[in-house]
C-alpha positions as CSV (number, residue, x, y, z in Angstrom):
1,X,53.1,78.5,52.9
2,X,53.8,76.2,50.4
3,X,57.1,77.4,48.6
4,X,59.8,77.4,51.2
5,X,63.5,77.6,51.5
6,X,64.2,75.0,54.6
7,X,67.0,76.4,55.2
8,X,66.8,79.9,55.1
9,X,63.0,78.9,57.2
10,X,64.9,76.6,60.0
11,X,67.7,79.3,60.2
12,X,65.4,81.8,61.0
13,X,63.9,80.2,63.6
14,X,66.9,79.8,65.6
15,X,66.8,82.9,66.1
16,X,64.8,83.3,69.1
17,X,66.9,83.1,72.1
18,X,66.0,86.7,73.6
19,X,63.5,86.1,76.4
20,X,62.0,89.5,76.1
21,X,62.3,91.8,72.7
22,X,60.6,94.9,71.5
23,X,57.3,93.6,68.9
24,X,59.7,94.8,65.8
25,X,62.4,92.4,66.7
26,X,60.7,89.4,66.5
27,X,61.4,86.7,64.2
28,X,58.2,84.8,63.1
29,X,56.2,83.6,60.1
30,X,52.2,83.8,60.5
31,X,51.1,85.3,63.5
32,X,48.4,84.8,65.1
33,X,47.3,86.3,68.5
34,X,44.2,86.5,71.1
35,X,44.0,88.1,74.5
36,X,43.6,86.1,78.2
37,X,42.7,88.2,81.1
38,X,45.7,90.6,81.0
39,X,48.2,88.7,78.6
40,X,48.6,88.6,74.7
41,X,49.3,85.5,73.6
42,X,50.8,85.1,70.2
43,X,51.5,81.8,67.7
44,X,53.2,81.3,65.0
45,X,55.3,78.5,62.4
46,X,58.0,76.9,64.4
47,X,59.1,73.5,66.0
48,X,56.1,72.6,67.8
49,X,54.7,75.9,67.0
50,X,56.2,78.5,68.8
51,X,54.4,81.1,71.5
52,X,55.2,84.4,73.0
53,X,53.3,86.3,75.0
54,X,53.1,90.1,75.8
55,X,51.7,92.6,78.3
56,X,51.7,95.8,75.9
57,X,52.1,93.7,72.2
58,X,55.3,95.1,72.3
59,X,57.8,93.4,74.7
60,X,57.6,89.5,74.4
61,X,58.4,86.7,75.9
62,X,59.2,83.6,74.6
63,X,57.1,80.7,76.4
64,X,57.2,76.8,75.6
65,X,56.4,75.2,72.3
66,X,53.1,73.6,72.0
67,X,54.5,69.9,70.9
68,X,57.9,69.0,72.2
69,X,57.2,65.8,70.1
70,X,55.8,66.1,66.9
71,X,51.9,64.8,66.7
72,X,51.7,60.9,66.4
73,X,49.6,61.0,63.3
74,X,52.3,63.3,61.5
75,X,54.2,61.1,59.9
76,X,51.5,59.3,58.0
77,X,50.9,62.7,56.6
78,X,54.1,64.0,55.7
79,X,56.8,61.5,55.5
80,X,59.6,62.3,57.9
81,X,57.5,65.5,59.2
82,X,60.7,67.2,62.0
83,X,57.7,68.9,64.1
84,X,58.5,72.2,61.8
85,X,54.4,73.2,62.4
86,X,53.0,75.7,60.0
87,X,50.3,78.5,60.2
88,X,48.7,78.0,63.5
89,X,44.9,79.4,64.5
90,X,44.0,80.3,68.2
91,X,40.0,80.6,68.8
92,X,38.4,80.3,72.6
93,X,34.8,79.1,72.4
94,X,32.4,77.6,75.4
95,X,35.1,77.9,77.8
96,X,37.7,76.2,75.9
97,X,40.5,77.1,73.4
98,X,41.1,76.0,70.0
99,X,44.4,75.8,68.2
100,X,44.2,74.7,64.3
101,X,47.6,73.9,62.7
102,X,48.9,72.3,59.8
103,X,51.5,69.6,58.7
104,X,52.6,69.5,55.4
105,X,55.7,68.5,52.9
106,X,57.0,71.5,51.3
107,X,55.4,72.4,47.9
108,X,53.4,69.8,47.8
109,X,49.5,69.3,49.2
110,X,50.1,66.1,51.1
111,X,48.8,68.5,53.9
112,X,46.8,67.9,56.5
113,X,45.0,70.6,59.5
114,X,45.0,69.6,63.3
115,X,43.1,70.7,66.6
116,X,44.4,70.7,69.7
117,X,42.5,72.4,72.6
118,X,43.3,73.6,76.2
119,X,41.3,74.9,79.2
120,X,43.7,78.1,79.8
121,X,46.9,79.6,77.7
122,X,49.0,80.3,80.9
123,X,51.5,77.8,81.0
124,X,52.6,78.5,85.1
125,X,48.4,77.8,85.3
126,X,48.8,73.8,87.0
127,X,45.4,72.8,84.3
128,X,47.7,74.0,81.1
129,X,47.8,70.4,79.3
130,X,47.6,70.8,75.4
131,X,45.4,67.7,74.3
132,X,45.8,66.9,71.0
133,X,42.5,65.3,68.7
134,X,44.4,64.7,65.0
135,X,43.2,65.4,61.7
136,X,40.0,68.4,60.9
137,X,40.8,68.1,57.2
138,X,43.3,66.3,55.0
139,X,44.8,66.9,51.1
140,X,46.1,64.2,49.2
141,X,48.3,65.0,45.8
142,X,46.4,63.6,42.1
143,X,43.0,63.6,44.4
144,X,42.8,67.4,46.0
145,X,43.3,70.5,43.8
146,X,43.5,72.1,47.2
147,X,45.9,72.2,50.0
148,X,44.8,71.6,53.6
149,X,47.2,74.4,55.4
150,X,46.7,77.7,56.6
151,X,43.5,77.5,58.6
152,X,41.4,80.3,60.3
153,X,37.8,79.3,62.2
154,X,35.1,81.9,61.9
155,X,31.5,81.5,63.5
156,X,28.6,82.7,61.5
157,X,25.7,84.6,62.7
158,X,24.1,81.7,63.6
159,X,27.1,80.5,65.9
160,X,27.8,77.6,62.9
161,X,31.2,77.4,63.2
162,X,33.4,77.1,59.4
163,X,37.3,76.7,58.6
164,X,38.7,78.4,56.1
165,X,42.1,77.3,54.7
166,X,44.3,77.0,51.7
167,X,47.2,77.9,49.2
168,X,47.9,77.7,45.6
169,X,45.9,75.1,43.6
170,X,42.7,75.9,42.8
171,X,42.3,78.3,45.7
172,X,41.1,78.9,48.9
173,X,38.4,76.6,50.3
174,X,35.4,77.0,53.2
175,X,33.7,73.7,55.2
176,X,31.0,73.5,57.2
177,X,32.5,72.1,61.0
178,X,30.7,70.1,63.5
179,X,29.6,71.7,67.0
180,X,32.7,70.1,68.2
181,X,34.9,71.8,66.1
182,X,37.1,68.9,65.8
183,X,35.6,67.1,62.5
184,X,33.8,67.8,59.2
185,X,29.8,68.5,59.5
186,X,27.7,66.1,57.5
187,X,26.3,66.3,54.8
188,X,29.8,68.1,53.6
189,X,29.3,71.7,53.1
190,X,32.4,73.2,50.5
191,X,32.9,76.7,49.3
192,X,35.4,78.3,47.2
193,X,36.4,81.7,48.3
194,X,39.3,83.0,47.0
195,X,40.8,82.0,43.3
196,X,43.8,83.1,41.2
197,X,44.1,82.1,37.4
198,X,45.8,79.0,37.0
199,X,47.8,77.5,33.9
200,X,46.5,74.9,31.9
201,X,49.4,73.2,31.2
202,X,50.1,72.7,34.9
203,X,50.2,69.0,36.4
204,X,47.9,68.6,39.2
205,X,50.9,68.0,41.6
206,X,52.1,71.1,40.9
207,X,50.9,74.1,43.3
208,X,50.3,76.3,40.3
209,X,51.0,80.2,39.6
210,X,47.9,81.3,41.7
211,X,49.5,82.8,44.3
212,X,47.5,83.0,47.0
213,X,46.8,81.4,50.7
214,X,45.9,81.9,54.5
215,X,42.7,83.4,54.7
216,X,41.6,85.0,57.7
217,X,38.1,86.3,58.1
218,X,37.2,88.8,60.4
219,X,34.0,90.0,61.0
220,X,33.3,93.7,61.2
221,X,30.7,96.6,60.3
222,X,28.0,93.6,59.4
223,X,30.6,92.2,57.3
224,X,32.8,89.4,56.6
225,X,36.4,90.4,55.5
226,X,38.3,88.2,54.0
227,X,42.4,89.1,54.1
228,X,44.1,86.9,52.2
229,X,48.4,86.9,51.0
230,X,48.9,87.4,47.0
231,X,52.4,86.1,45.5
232,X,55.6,84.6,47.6
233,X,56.1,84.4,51.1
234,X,59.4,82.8,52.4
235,X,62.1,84.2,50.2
236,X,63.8,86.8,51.8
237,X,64.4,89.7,49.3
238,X,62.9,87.9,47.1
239,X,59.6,87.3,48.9
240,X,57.1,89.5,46.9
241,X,54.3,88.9,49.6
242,X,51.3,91.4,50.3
243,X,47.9,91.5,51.9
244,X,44.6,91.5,50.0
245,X,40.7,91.9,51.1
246,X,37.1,91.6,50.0
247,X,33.8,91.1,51.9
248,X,30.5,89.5,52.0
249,X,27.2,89.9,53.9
250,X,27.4,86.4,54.5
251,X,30.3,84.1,55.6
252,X,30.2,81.5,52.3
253,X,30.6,84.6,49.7
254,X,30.8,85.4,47.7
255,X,33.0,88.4,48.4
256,X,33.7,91.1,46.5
257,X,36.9,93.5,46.7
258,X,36.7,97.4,46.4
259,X,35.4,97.6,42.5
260,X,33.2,94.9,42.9
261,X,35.4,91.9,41.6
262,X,34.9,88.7,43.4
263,X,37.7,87.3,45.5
264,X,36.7,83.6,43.3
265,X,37.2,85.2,40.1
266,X,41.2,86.2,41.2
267,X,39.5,90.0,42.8
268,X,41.2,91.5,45.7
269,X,41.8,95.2,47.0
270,X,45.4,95.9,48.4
271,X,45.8,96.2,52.0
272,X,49.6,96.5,52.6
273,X,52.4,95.6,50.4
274,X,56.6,96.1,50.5
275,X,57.7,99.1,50.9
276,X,61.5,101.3,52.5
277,X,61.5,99.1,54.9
278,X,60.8,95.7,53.8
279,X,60.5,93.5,50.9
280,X,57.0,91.3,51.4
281,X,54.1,91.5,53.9
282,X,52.0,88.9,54.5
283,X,50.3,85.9,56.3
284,X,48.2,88.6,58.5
285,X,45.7,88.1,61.5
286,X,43.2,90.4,62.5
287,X,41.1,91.0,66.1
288,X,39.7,93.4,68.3
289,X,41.5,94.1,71.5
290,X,40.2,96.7,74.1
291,X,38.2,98.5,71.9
292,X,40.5,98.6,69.1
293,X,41.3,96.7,65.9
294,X,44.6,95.2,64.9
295,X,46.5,93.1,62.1
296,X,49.4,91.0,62.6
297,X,51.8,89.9,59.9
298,X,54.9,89.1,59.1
299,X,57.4,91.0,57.1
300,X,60.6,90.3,55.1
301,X,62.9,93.5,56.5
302,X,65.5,95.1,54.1
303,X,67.8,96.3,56.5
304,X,68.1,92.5,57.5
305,X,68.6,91.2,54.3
306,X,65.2,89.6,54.5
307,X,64.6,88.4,58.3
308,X,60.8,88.1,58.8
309,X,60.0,90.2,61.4
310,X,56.7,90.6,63.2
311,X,54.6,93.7,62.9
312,X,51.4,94.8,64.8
313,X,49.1,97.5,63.1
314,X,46.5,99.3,64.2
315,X,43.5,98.8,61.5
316,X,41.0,101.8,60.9
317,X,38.2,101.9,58.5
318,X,37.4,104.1,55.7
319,X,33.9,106.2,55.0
320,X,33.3,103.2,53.0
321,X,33.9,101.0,55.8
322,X,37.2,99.3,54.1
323,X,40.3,98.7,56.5
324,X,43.5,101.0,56.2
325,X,46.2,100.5,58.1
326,X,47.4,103.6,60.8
């Protein structure tokens, strides 16, 4: 999310002080969600990164933040960083779980993307001790045409495990991670996967007018999908956010949308866009619970001038196996 109104975003996020509300009525920007036993968990942007969890996915509960301090290696990242975390990703893997977040100044790339891993989600369970490990990958302005936010980890089919991530600049970026998900597998391994034309003219500090960021790949019917968010999150009524995909037979691309256009050469089939009810959609998440597939975003809601409310969807596919929302 790099264009953001920190006002209108802190605002927002005061807003949770019901212990218990109906899926529709939550506030939140980029979900993110994964199952534990008989409990949905479910992250998203906030101070310290904020976490509900859920029974049904509809009634949730707020639970504690993950950082009640911000991450000691913030600062040196993103001067005077007030522990406002963006765009967090949940992943369990060999017993353990995985959460990748990112730290960033607004509208600008001096971004980095976290890991911090725990043994359970349950935070009544007496082993629930979040244990931070600092910096996966890191964006520096005038060096990076990239931005280090907005990650999503996706295993291969041979179990290698690679972070996706990105916004604006020259577009959306895949690397190679080490076993221990934690650090950058040598030698470095970089693919660009999603692009949007970009103005000359533009400085390199400057995020650019290819408006596009957080990838998540999800793999289904022997493909990768990659869902990405076109145009502006973070605006209220003005947000003109909506959800994109392509796919690939293989994780590193390249992947084409619906008429063939790859997703590196600014292609991309619509998903979900604005509509009666609200102004934007985006920032989505996608798994398979119980049999059955479901997207998370967040989405700007006209009726409350612009709130951004969280919506679960239930994703079915098409004869030609592309996803459409029920």
């Amino acid at each position: 999310m790099v264009y953001k109104n920190i006002k209108y975003t802190i605002s927002a996020f005061l807003m949770f002080t019901v212990s218990a509300v109906m899926a529709q009525e939550i506030v939140v920007h980029d979900p993110v969600a994964i199952k534990q036993k008989d409990t949905y968990y479910l992250y998203c942007t906030g101070n310290g990164i904020s976490v509900f969890s859920s029974k049904d996915l509809k009634k949730w509960n707020k639970e504690p933040q993950i950082f009640a301090e911000k991450p000691v290696w913030a600062n040196g990242v993103a001067a005077d960083f007030k522990n406002h975390i963006w765009a967090p990703d949940i992943s369990f893997h060999n017993g353990t779980y995985y959460l990748y977040y990112s730290v960033s100044a607004f509208a600008k790339n001096t971004s980095a993307i976290g890991v911090a891993t725990n043994t359970t989600l349950d935070p009544k369970d007496k082993n629930y001790k979040w244990v931070d490990h600092g910096i996966v990958i890191q964006s520096q302005p005038n060096r990076d045409m990239w931005n280090a936010i907005d990650p999503n980890l996706v295993f291969d089919e041979n179990n290698t495990p690679w972070l996706s991530f990105g916004s604006f600049w020259e577009g959306l970026k895949l690397v190679k991670l080490n076993p221990d998900l934690k650090s950058i597998a040598e030698p470095q391994e970089w693919h660009t996967i999603a692009k949007r034309k970009r103005s000359f003219e533009l400085a390199d500090s400057d995020p650019g007018d290819g408006a596009l960021e957080a990838p998540f790949i999800f793999k289904k019917n022997g493909y990768y999908y990659q869902f990405l968010s076109w145009d502006l999150c973070c605006r209220g009524e003005k947000s003109t956010y909506k959800v994109v995909v392509g796919r690939a037979k293989n994780v590193t691309g390249p992947y084409l949308d619906k008429d063939g256009k790859q997703l590196d050469q600014g292609g991309g089939s619509l998903v979900v866009q604005g509509d009666e009810n609200y102004f934007g959609v985006g920032h989505n998440s996608a798994y398979t619970f119980d049999g059955k597939d479901y997207m998370f975003y967040h989405a700007y809601e006209k009726k409350t001038n612009g709130k951004p409310r969280l919506v679960v969807k239930e994703i079915q596919w098409d004869t030609d196996l592309w996803p459409v929302l029920k």
